[in-house]
C-alpha positions as a Python dict, from the first residue, in 0.01 Angstrom:
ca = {
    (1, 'X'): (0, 0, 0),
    (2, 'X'): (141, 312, -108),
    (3, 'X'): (152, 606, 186),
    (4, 'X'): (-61, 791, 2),
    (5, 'X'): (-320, 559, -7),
    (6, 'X'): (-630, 565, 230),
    (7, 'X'): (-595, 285, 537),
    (8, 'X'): (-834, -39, 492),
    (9, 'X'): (-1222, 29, 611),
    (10, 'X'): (-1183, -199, 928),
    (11, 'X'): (-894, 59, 1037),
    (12, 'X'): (-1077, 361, 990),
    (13, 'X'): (-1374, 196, 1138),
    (14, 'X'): (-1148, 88, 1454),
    (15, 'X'): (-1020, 473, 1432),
    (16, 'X'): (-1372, 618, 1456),
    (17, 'X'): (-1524, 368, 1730),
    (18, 'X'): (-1190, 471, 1965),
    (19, 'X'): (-1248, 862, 1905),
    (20, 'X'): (-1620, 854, 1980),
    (21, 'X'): (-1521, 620, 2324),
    (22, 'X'): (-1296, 910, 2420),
    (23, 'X'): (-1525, 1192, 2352),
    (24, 'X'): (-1859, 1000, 2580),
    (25, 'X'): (-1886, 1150, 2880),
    (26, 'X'): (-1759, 1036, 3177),
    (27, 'X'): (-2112, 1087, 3359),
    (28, 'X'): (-2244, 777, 3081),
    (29, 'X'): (-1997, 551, 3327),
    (30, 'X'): (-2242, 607, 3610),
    (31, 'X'): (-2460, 361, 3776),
    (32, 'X'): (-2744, 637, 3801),
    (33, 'X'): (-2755, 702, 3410),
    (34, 'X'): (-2899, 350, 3366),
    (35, 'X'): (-3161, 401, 3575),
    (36, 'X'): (-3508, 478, 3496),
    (37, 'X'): (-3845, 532, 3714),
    (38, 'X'): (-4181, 330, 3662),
    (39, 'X'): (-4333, 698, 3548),
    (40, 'X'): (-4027, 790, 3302),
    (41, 'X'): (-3917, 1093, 3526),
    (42, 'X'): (-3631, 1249, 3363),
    (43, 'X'): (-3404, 1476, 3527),
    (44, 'X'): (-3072, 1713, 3427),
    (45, 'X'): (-2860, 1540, 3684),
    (46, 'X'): (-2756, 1225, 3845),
    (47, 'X'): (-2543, 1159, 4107),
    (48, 'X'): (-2374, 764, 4223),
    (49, 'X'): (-2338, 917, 4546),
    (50, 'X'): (-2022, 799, 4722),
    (51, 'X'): (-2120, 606, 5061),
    (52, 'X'): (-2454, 359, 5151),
    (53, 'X'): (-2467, 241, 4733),
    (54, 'X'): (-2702, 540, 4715),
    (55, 'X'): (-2796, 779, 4378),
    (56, 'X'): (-2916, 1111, 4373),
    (57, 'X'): (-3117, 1285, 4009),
    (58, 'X'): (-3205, 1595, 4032),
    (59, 'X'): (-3293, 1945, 3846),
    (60, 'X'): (-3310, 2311, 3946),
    (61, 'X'): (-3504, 2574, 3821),
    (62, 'X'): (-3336, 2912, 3921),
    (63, 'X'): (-3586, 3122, 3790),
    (64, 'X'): (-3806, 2983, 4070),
    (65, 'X'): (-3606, 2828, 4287),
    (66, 'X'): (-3753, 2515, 4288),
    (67, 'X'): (-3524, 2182, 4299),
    (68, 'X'): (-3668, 1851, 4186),
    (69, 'X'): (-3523, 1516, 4316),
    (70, 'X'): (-3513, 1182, 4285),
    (71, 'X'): (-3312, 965, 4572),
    (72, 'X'): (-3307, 588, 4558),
    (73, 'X'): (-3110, 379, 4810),
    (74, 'X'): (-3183, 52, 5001),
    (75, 'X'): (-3291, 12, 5379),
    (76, 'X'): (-2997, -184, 5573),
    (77, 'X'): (-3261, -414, 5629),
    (78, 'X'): (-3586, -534, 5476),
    (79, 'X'): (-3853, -318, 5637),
    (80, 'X'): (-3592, -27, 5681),
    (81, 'X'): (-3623, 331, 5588),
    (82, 'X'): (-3416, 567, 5390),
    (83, 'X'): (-3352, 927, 5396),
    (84, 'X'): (-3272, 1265, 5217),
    (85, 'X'): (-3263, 1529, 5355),
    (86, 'X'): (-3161, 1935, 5354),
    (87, 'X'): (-2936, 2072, 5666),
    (88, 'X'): (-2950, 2468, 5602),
    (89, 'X'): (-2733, 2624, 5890),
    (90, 'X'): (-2485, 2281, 5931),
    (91, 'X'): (-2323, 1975, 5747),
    (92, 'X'): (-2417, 1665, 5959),
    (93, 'X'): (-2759, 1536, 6044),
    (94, 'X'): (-2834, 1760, 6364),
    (95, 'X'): (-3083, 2013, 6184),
    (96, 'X'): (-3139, 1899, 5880),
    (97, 'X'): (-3507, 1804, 5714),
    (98, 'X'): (-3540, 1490, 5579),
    (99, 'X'): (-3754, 1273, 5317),
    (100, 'X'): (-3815, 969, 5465),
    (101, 'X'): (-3924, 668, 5249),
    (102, 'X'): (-4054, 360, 5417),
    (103, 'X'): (-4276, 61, 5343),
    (104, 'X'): (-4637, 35, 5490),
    (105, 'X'): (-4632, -279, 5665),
    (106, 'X'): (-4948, -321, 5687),
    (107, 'X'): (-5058, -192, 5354),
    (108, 'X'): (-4725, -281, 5157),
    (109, 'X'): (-4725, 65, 4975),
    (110, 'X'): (-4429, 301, 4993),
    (111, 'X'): (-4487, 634, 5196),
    (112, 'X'): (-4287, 959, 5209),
    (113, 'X'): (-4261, 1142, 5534),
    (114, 'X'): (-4112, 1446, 5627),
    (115, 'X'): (-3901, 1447, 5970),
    (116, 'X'): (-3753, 1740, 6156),
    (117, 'X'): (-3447, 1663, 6285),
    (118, 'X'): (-3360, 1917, 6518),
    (119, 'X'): (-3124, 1725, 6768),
    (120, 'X'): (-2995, 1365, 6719),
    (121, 'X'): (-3242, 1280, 7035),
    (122, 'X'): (-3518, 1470, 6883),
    (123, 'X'): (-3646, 1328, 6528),
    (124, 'X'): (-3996, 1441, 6506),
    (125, 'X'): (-4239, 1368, 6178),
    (126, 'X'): (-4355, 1736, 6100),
    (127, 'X'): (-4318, 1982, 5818),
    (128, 'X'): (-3991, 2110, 5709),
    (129, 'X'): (-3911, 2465, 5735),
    (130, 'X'): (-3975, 2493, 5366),
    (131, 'X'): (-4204, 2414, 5135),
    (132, 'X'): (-4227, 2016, 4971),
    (133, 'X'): (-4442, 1895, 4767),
    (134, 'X'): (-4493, 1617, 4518),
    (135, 'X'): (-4427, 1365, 4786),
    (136, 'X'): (-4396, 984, 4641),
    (137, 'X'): (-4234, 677, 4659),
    (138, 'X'): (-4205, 350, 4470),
    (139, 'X'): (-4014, -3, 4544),
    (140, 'X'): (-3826, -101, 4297),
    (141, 'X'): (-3710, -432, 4161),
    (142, 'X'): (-3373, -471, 4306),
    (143, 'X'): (-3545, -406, 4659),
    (144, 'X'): (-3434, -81, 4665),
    (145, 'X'): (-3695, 236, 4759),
    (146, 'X'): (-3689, 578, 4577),
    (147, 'X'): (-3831, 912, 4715),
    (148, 'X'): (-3925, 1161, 4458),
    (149, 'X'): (-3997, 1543, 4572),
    (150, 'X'): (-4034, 1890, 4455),
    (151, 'X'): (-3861, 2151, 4727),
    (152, 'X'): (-3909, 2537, 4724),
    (153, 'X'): (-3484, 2590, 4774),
    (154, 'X'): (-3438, 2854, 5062),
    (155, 'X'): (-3377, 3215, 4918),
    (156, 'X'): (-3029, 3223, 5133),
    (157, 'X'): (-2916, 2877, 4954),
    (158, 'X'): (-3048, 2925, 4667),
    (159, 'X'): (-2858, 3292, 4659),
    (160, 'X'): (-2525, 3062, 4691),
    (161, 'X'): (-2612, 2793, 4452),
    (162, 'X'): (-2527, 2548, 4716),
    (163, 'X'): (-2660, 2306, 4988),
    (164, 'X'): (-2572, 2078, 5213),
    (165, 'X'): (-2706, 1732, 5151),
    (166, 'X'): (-2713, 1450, 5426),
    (167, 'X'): (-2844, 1088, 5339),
    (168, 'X'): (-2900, 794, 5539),
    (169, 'X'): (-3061, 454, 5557),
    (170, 'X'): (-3198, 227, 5831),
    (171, 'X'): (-3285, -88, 5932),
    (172, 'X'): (-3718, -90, 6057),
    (173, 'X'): (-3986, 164, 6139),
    (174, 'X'): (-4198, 123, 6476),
    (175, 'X'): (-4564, 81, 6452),
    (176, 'X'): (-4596, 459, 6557),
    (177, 'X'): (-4362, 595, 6250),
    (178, 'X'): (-4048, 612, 6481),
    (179, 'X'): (-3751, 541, 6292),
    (180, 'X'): (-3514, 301, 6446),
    (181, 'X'): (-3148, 435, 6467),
    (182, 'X'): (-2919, 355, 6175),
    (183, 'X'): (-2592, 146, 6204),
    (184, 'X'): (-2277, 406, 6302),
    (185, 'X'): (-2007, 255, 6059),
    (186, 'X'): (-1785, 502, 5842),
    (187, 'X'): (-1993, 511, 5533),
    (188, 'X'): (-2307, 577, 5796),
    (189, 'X'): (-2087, 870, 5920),
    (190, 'X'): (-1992, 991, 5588),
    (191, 'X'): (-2298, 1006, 5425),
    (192, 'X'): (-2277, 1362, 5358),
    (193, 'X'): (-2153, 1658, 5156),
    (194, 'X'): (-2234, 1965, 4937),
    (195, 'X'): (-2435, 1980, 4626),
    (196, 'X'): (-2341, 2247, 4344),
    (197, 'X'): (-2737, 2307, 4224),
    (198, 'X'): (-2558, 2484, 3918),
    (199, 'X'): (-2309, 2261, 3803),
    (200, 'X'): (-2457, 1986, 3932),
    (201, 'X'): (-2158, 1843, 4121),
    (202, 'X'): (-2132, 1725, 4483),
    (203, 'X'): (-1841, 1704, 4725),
    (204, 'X'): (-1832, 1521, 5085),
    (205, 'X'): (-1774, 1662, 5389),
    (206, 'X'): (-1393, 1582, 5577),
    (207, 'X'): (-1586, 1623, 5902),
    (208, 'X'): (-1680, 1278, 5904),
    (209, 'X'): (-1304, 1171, 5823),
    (210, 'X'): (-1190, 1402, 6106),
    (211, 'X'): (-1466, 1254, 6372),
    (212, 'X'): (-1329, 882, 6247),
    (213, 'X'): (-991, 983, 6343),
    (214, 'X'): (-1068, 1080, 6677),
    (215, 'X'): (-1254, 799, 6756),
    (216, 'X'): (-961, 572, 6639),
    (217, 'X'): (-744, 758, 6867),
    (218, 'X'): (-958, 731, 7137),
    (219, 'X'): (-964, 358, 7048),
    (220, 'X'): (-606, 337, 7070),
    (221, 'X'): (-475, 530, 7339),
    (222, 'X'): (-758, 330, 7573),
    (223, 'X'): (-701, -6, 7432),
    (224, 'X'): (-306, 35, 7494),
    (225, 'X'): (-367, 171, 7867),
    (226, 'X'): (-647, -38, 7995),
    (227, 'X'): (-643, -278, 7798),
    (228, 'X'): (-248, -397, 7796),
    (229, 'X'): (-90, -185, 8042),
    (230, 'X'): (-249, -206, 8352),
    (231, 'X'): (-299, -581, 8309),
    (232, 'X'): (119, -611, 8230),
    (233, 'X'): (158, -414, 8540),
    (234, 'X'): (-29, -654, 8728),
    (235, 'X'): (106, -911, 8664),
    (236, 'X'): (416, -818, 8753),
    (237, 'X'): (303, -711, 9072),
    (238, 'X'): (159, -1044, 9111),
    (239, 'X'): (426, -1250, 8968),
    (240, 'X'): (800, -1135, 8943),
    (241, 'X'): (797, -979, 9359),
    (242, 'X'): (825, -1382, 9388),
    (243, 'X'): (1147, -1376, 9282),
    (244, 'X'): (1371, -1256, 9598),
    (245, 'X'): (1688, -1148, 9335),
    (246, 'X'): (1382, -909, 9145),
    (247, 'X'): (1312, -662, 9452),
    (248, 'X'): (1297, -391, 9449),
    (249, 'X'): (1299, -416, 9040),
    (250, 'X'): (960, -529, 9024),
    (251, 'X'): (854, -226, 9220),
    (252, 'X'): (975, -8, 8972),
    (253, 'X'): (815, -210, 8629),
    (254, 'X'): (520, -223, 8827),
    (255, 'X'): (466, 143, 8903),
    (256, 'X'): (649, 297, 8590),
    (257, 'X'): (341, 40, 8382),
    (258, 'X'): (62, 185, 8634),
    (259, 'X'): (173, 513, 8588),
    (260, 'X'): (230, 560, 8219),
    (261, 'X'): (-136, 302, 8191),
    (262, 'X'): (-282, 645, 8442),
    (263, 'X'): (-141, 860, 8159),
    (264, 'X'): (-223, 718, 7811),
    (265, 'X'): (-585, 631, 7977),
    (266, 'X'): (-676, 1017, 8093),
    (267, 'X'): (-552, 1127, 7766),
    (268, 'X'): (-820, 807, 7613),
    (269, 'X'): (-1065, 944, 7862),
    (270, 'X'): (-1014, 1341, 7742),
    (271, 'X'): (-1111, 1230, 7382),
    (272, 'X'): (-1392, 1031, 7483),
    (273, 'X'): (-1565, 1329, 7655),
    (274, 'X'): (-1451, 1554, 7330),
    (275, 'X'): (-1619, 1333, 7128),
    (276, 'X'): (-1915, 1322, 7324),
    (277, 'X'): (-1963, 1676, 7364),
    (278, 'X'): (-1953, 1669, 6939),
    (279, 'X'): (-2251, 1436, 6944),
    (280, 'X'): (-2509, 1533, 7172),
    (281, 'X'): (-2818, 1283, 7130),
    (282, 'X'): (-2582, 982, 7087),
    (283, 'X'): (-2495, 830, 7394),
    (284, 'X'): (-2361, 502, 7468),
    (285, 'X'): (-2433, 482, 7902),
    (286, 'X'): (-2258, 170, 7941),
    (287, 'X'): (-1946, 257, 7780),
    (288, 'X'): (-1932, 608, 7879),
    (289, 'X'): (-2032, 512, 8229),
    (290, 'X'): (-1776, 257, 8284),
    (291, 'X'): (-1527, 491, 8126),
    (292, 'X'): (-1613, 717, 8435),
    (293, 'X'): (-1568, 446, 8699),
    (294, 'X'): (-1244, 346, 8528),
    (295, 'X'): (-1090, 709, 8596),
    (296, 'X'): (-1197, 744, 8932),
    (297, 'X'): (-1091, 392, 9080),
    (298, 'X'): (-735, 471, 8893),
    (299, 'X'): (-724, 772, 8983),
    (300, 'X'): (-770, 662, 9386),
    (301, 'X'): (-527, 385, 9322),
    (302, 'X'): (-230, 656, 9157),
    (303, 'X'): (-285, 799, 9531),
    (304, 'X'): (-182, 424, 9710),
    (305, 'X'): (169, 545, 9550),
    (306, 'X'): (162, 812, 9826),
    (307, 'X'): (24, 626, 10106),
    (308, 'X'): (163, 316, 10068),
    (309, 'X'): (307, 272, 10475),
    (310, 'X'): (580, 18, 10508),
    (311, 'X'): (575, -373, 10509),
    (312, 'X'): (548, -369, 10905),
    (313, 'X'): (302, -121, 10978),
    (314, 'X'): (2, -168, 11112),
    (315, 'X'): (-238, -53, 10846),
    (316, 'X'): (-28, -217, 10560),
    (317, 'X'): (-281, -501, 10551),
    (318, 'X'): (-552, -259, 10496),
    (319, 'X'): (-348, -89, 10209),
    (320, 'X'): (-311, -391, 10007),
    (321, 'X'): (-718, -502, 10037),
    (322, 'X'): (-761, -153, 9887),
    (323, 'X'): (-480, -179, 9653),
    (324, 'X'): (-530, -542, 9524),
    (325, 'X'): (-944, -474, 9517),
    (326, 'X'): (-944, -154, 9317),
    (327, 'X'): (-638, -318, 9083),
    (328, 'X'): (-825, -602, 8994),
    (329, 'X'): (-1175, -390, 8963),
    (330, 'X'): (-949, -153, 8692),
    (331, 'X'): (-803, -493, 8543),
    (332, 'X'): (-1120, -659, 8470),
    (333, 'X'): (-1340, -309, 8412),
    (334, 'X'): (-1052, -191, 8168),
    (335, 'X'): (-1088, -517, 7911),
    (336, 'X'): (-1430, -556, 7909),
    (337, 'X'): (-1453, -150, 7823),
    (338, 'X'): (-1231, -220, 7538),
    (339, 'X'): (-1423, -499, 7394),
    (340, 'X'): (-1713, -264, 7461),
    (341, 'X'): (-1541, 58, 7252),
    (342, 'X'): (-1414, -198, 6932),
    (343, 'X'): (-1811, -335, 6942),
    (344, 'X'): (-1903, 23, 6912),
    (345, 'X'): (-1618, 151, 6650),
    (346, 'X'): (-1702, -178, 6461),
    (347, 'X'): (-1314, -149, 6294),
    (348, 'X'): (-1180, -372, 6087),
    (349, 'X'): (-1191, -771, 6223),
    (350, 'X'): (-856, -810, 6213),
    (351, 'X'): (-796, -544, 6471),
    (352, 'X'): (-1033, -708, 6711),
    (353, 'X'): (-847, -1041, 6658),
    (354, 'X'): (-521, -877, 6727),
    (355, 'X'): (-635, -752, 7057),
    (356, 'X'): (-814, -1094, 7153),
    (357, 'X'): (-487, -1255, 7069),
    (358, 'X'): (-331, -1017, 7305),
    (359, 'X'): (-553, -1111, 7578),
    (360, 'X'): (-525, -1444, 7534),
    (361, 'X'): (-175, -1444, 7576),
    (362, 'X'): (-139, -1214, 7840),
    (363, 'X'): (-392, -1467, 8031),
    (364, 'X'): (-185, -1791, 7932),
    (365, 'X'): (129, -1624, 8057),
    (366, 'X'): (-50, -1553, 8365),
    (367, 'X'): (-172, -1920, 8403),
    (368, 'X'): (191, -2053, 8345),
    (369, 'X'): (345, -1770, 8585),
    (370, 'X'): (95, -1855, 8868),
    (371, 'X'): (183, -2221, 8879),
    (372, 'X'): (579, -2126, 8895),
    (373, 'X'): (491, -1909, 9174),
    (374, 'X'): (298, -2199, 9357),
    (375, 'X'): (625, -2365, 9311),
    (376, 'X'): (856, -2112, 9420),
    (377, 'X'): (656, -2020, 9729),
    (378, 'X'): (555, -2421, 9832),
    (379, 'X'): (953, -2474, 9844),
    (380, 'X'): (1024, -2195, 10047),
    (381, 'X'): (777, -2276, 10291),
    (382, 'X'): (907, -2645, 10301),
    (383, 'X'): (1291, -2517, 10323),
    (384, 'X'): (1142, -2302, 10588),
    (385, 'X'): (930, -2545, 10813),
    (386, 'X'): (1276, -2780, 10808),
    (387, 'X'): (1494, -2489, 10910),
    (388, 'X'): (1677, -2602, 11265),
    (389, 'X'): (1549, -2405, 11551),
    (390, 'X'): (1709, -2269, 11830),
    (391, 'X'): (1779, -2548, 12110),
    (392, 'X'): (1565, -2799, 11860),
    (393, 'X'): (1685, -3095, 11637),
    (394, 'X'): (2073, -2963, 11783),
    (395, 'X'): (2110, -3382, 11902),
    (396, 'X'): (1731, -3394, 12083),
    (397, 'X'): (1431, -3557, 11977),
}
């Protein structure tokens, strides 16, 4: 073939098909431009919204400020609810008015409510501070639920073009509309962000990153002080003072681990309450409560460092019933507060097989270190019961 000659049809063919690929849109990719609505609504824009497998379509009019939307998402469980909603003053779900889409279980039919949620301990079915209407739902074949709504866009957000979305799914509905809380994973967290009404694009929020971050620290810093160090410093309290060649160096591992446990676990506890004064209306009592009783009983027992009278005095039995009882009441509170925090953090399961695996050896050294000691002190006794006495066993029966 000569240069000059044109290239073979299945070449320019080839050619063509891989120009026209490159010029589609990238928006044609998305899961939400496939999807279509039993009554053939058809809007400008469509969102695969990044977190719950959730899709947003939606149009605004900005000669009347009215946005039209179309959210479809699937309940965490069957008989759940999902939600949409606006938050005009704030970015997370305290204040923000919701769509709520459930099905009827009595009737079967999908209903749209509208909920005011003013605190997260206050989520109240009422009217939203601006108009809606247009209200419907439908189930759809895949068994997920779609709420469709027209909304009269705030003159102060509709001024910036911009508003701050939050959307959500749950697991069941109670017989008197009350929606049952939704799980607290990171994608339950995250499930918000800011949509561009103009350009039709939508960004998430860091905050929920941030608040994820914290929580893992708060995970950490208690796990590594309650949960290890205060058990490692019992038991050498409990298990090297046997050896006589170890004093007074058990002393010293013991405190220095109590100590640096006190530490780590009041910097643990100051992130806890930080995060709890960030989320007013979620509460978890045991957790936080036991939290609490954890830094007052250590607390108290940092003070037996003070007090602690010597091995002949008087009141030293009464020091070590107080000692030994609040140690063990820290030991046992601590673990089962940490098993508590990674139920309610739901990480990854490897890191809650790490720290079981960390447990479980700490408690096998234990077993294997308390029947030396039963060895060590059962000879010593012996040696000592067979020790020659003054005037006795010196040639006399």
């Amino acid at each position: 073939m000569s240069p000059s000659s044109p290239p073979p049809l299945s070449s320019a063919v080839f050619i063509c098909i891989s120009f026209s690929a490159l010029m589609i849109s990238p928006s044609a990719a998305l899961t939400c431009s496939s999807q279509t609505f039993t009554h053939n609504q058809v809007y400008s824009n469509c969102l695969d919204l990044p977190y719950l497998s959730s899709y947003l379509h939606f149009s605004y009019n900005s000669s009347n400020t009215t946005l039209s939307i179309a959210f479809i998402a699937t309940p965490s469980k069957s008989g759940g609810w999902i939600a949409w909603a606006i938050n005009p003053k704030a970015t997370g779900m305290a204040g923000s008015q919701s769509l709520v889409g459930y099905k009827n279980s009595t009737t079967g039919t999908v209903q749209v409510h509208t909920y005011d949620i003013s605190s997260y301990s206050s989520i109240v079915a009422k009217d939203l501070s601006f108009e809606v209407w247009d209200k419907t739902a439908e189930s759809r074949r895949d068994g997920s639920l779609a709420i469709f709504a027209k909304i009269k866009v705030p003159a102060d957000l509709a001024a910036s073009g911009k508003i701050n979305q939050v959307w959500q799914v749950g697991p069941s509905v109670g017989t008197d509309g009350r929606l049952d809380k939704h799980a607290f994973a990171v994608s339950n967290l995250q499930s918000k962000g800011t949509l561009d009404l103009k350009s039709g694009q939508s960004s998430t929020s860091s905050g929920g990153d941030d608040r994820l971050k914290k929580k893992n620290i708060h995970g950490i810093l208690n796990a590594v002080s309650w949960g290890i160090l205060f058990p490692l410093g019992a038991m050498i309290a409990r298990y090297i003072r046997t050896f006589e060649s170890a004093d007074p160096a058990w002393f010293y591992l013991h405190a220095f681990c109590q100590v640096s446990a006190y530490a780590i676990g009041v910097a643990g506890w100051g992130t806890g309450l930080k995060l709890g004064s960030e989320s007013s209306g979620i509460t978890y009592s045991t957790h936080r409560n036991i939290g609490i009783a954890l830094f007052v009983l250590a607390t108290v027992q940092i003070f037996a460092l003070f007090i602690r009278p010597k091995k002949d005095h008087k009141y030293r039995f009464y020091w070590n019933v107080y000692h030994h009882s609040f140690g063990y009441a820290i030991l046992v509170l601590g673990i089962f507060n940490v098993f508590k925090g990674i139920n309610i953090l739901k990480p990854e399961d490897k890191w809650k097989t790490a720290y079981m695996i960390v447990i479980i050896a700490l408690g096998g050294i234990s077993l294997l270190l308390e029947a030396i000691t039963w060895v060590v002190v059962l000879k010593r006794k012996s040696r000592k019961s067979t020790k020659p006495c003054d005037g006795y066993n010196n040639g006399q029966s």
